[in-house]
The first five atom37 places (N, CA, C, CB, O) and aatype in JSON, in Angstrom:
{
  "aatype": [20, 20, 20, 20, 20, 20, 20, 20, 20, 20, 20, 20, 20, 20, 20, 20, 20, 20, 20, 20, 20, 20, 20, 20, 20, 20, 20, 20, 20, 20, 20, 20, 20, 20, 20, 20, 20, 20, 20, 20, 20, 20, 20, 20, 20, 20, 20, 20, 20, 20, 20, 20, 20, 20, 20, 20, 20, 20, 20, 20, 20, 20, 20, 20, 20, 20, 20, 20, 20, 20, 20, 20, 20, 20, 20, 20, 20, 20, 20, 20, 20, 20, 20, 20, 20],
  "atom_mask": [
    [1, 1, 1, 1, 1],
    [1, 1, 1, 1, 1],
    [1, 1, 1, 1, 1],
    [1, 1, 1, 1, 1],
    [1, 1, 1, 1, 1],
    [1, 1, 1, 1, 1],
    [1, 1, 1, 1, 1],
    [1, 1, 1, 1, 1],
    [1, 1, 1, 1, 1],
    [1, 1, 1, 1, 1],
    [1, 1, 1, 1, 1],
    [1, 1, 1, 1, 1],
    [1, 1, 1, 1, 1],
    [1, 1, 1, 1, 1],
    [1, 1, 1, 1, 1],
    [1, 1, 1, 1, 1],
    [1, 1, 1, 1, 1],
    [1, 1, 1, 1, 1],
    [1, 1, 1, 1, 1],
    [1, 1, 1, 1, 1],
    [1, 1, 1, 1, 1],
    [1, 1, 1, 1, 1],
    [1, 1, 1, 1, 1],
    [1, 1, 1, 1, 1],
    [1, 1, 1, 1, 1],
    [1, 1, 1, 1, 1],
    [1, 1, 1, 1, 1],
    [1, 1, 1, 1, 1],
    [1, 1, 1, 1, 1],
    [1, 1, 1, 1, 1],
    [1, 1, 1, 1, 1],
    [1, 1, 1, 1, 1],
    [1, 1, 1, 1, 1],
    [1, 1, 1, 1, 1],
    [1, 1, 1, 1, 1],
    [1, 1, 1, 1, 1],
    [1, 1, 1, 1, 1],
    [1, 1, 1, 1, 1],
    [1, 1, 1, 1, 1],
    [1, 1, 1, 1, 1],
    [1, 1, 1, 1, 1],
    [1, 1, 1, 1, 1],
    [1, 1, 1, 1, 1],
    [1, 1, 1, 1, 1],
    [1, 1, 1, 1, 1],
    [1, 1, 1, 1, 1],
    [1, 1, 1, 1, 1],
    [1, 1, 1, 1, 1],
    [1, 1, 1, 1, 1],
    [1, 1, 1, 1, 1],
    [1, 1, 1, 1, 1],
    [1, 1, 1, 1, 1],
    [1, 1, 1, 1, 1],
    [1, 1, 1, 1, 1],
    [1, 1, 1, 1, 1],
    [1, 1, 1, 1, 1],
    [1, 1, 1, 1, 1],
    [1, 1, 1, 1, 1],
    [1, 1, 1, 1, 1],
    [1, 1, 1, 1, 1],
    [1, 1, 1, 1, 1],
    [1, 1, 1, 1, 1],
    [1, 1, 1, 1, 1],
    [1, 1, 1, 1, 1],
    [1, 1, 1, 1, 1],
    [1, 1, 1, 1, 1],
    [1, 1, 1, 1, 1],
    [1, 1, 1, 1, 1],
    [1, 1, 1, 1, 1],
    [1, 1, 1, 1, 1],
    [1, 1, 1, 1, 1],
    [1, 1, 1, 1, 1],
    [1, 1, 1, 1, 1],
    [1, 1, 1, 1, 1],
    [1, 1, 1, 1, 1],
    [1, 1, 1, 1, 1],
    [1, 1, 1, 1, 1],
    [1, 1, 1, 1, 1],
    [1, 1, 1, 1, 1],
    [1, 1, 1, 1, 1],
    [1, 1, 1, 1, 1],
    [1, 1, 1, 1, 1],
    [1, 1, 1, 1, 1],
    [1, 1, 1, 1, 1],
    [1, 1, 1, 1, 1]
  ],
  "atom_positions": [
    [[11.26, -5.03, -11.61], [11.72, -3.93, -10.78], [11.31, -4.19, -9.32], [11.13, -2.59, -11.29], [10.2, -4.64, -9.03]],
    [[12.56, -3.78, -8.12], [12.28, -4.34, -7.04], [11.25, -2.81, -6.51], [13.8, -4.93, -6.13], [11.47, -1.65, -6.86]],
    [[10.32, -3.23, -5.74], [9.49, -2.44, -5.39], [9.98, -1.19, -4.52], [8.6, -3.2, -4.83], [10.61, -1.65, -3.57]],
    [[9.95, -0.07, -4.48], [10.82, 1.38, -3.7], [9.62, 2.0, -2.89], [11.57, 2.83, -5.02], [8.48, 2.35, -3.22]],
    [[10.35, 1.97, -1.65], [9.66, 2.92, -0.84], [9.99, 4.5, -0.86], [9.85, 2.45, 0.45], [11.12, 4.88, -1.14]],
    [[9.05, 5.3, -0.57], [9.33, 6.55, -0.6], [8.82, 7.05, 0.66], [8.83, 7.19, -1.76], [7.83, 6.47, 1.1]],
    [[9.44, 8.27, 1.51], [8.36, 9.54, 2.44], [7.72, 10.14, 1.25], [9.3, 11.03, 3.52], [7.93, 10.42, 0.07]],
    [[6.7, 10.21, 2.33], [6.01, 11.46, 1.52], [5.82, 13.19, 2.52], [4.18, 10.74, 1.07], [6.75, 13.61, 3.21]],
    [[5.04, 13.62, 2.43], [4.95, 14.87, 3.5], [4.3, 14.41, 4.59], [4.19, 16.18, 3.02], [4.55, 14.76, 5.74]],
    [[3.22, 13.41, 4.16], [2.58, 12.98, 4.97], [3.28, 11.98, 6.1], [1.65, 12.53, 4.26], [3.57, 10.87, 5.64]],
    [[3.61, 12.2, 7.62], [4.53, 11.24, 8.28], [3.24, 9.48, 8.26], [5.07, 12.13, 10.32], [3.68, 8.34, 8.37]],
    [[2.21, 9.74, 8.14], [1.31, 8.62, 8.2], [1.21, 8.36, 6.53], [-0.24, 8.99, 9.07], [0.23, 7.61, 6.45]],
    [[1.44, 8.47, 5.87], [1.99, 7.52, 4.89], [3.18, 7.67, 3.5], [0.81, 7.14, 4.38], [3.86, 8.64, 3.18]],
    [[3.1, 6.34, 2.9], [4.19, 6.12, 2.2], [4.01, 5.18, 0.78], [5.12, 5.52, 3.19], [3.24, 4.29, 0.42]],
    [[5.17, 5.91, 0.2], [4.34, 5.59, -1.4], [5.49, 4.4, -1.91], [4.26, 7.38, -2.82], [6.69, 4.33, -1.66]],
    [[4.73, 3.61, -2.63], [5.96, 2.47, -2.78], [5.38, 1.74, -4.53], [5.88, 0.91, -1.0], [4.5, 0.99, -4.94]],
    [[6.47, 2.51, -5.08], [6.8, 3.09, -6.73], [6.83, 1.53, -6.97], [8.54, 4.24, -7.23], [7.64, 0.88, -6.32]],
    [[5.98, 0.88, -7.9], [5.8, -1.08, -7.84], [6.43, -0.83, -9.94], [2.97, -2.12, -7.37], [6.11, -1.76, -10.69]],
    [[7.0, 0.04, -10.39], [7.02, 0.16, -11.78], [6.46, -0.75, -12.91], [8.14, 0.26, -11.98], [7.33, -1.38, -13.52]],
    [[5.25, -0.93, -13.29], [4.44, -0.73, -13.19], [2.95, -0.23, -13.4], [4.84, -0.7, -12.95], [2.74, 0.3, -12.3]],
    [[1.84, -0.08, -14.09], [0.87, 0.48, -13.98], [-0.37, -0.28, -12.96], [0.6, 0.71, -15.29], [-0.86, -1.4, -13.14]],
    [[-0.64, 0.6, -11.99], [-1.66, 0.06, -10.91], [-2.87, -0.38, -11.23], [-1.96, 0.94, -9.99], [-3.53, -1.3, -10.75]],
    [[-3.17, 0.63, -12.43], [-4.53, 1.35, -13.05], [-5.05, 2.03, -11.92], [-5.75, 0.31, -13.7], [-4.56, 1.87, -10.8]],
    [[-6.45, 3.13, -12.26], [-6.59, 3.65, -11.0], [-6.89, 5.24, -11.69], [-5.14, 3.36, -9.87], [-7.0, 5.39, -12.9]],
    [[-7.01, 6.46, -10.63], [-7.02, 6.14, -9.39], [-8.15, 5.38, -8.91], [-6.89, 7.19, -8.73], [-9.23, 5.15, -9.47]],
    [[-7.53, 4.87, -7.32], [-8.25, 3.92, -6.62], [-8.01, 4.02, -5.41], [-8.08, 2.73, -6.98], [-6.89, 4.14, -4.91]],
    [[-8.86, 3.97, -4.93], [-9.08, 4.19, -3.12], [-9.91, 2.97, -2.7], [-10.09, 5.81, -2.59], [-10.92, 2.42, -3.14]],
    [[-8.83, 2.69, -1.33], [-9.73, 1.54, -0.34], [-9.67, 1.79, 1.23], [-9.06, -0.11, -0.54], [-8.8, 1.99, 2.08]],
    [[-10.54, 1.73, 1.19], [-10.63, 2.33, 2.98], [-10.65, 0.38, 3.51], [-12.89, 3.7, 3.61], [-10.99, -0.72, 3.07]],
    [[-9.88, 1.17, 4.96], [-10.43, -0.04, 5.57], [-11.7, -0.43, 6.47], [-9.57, -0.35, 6.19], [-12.3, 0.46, 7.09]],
    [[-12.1, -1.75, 6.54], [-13.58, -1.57, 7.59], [-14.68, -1.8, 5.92], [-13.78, 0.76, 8.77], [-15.83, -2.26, 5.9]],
    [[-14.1, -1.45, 5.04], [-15.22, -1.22, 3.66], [-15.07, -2.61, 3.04], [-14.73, 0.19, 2.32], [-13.99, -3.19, 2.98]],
    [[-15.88, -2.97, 2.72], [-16.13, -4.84, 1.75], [-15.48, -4.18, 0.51], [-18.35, -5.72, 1.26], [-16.06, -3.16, 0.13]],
    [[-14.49, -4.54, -0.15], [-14.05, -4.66, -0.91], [-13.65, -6.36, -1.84], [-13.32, -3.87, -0.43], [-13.29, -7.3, -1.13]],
    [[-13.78, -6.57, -3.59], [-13.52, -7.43, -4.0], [-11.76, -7.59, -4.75], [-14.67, -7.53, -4.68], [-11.03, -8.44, -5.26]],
    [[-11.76, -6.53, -4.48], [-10.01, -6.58, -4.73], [-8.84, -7.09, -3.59], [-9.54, -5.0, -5.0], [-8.38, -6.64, -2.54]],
    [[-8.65, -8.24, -4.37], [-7.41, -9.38, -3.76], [-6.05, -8.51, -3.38], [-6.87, -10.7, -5.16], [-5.35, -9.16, -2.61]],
    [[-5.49, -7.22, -3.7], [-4.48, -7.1, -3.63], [-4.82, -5.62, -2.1], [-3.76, -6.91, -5.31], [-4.35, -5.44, -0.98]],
    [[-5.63, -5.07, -2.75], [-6.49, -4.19, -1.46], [-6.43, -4.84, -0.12], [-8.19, -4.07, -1.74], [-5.85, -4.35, 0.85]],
    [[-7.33, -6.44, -0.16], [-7.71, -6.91, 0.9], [-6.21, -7.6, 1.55], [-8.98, -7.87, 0.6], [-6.26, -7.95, 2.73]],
    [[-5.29, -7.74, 1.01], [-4.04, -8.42, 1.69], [-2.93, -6.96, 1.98], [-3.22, -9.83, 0.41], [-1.83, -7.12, 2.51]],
    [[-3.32, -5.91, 1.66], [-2.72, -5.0, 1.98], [-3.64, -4.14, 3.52], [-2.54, -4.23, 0.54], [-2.98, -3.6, 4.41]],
    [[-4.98, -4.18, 3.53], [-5.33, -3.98, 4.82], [-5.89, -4.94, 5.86], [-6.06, -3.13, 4.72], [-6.8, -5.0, 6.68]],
    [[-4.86, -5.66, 5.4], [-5.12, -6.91, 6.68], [-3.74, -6.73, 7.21], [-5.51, -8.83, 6.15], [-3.44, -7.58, 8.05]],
    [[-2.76, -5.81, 6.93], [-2.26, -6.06, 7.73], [-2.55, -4.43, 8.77], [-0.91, -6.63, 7.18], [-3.0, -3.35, 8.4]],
    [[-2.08, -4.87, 10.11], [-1.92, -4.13, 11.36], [-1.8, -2.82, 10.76], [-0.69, -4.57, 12.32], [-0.85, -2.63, 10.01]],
    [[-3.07, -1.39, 11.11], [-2.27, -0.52, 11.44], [-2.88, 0.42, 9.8], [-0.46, -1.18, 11.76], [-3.19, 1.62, 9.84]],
    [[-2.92, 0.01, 9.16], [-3.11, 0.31, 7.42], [-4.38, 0.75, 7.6], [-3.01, -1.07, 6.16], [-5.11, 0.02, 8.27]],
    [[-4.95, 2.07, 7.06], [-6.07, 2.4, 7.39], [-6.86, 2.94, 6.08], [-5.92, 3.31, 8.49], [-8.06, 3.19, 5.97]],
    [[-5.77, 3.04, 5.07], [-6.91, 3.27, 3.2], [-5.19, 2.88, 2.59], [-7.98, 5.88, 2.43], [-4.08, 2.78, 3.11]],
    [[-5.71, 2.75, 1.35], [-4.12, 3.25, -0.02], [-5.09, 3.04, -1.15], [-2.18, 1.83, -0.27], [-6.11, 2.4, -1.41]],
    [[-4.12, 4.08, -1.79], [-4.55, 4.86, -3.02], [-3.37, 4.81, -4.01], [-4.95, 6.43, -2.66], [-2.25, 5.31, -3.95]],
    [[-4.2, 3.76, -5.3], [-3.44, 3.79, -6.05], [-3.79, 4.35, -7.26], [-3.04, 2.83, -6.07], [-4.96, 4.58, -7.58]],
    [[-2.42, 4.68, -8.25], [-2.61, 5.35, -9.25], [-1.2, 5.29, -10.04], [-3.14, 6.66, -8.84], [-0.09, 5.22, -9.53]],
    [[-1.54, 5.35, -11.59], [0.09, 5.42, -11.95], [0.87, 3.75, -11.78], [0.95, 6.7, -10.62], [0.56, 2.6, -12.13]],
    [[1.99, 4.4, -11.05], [2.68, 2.88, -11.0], [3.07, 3.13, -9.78], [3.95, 2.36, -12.08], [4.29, 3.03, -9.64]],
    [[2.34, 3.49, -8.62], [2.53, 3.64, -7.43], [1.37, 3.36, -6.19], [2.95, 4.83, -7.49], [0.25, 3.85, -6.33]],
    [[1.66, 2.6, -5.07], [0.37, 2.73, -4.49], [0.83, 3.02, -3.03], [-0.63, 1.4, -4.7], [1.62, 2.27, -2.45]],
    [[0.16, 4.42, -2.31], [0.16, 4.93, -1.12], [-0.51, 4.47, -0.33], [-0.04, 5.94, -1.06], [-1.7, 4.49, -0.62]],
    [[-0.24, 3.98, 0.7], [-0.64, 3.6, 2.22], [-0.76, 4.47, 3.05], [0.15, 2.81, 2.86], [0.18, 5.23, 3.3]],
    [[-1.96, 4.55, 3.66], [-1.98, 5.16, 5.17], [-2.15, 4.37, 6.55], [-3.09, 6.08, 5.2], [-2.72, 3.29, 6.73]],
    [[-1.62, 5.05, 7.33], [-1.54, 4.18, 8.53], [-2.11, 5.33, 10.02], [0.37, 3.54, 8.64], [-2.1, 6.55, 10.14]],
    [[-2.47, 4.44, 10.74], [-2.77, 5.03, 12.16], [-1.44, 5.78, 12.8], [-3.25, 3.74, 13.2], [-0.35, 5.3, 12.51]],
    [[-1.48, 6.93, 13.63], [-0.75, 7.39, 13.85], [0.1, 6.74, 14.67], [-1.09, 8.24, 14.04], [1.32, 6.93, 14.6]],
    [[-0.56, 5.73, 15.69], [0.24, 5.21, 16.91], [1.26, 3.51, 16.02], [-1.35, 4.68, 18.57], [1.99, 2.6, 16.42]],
    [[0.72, 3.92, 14.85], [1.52, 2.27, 14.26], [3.04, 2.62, 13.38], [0.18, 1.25, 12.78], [3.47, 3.49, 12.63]],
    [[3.42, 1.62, 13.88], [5.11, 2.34, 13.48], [5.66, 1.42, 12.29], [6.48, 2.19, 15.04], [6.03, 0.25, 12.45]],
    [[5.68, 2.26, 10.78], [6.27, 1.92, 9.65], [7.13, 0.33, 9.89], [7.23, 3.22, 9.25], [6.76, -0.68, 9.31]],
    [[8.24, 0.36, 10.78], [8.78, -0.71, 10.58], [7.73, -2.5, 10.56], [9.85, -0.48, 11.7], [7.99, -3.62, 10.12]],
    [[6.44, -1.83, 11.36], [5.82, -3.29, 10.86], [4.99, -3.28, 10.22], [5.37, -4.15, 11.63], [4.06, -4.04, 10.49]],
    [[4.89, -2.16, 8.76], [4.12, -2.2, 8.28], [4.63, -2.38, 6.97], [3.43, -1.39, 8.63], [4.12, -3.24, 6.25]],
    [[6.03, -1.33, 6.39], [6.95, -1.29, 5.45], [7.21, -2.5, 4.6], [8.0, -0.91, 6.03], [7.28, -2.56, 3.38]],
    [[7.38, -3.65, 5.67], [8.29, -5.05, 5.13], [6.94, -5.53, 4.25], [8.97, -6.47, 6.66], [6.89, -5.73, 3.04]],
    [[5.86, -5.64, 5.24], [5.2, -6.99, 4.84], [4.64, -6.29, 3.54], [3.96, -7.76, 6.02], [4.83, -6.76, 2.42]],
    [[3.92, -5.13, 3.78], [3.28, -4.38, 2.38], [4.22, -4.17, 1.22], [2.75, -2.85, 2.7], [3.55, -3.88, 0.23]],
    [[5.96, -4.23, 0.87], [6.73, -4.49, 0.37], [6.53, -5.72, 0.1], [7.61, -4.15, 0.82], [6.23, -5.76, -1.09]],
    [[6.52, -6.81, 0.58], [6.84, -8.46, -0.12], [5.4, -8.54, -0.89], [7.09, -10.07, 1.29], [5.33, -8.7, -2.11]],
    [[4.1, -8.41, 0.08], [2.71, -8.59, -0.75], [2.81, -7.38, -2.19], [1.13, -8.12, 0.53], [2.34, -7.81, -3.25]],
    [[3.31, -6.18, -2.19], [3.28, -5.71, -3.5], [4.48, -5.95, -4.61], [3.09, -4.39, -3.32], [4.47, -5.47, -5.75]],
    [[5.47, -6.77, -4.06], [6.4, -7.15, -5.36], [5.9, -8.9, -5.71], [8.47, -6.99, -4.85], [6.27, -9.45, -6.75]],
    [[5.08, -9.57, -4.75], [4.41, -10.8, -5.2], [3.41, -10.4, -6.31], [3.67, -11.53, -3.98], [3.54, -10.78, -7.47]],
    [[2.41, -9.62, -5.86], [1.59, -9.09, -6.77], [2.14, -8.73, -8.27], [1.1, -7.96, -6.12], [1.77, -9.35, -9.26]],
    [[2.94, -7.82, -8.3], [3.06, -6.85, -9.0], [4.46, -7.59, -10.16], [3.33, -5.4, -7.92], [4.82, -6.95, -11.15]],
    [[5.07, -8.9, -9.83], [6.08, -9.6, -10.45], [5.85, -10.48, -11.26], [6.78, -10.08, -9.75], [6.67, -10.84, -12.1]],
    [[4.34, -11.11, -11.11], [3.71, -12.01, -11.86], [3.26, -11.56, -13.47], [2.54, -12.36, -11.01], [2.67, -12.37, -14.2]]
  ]
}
């Protein structure tokens, strides 16, 4: 299943349905040492500031001044690499 983005209410973040179980829930802040490989390539990129997963879905948050379009793509390709294997 190709990975789906969703709005949520929240304009700073967005939930992207990987179908799926994440396991969880699970929270990662960024700035925090974390040993999870899929966490740490999701807040490396620009702008991503926690996501919380759970279910077969995992939510991103982002800084207010950072704008979805460069955040959407790349966190899309790193969670259907992940999540296809």
């Amino acid at each position: 299943m190709a990975v789906q983005i969703e709005s949520t209410p929240n304009p700073n973040a967005l939930k992207f349905t990987v179908g799926v179980d994440v396991g969880g829930p699970k929270t990662f802040v960024a700035g925090r040492n974390d040993d999870d490989p899929l966490a740490t390539a999701l807040l490396s990129i620009p702008g991503i500031t926690s996501i919380f997963m759970t279910a077969d879905f995992v939510t991103l948050s982002k800084t207010p001044d950072t704008d979805w379009a460069d955040i959407a793509g790349p966190a899309q390709e790193i969670l259907q690499s992940h999540f296809s294997d």
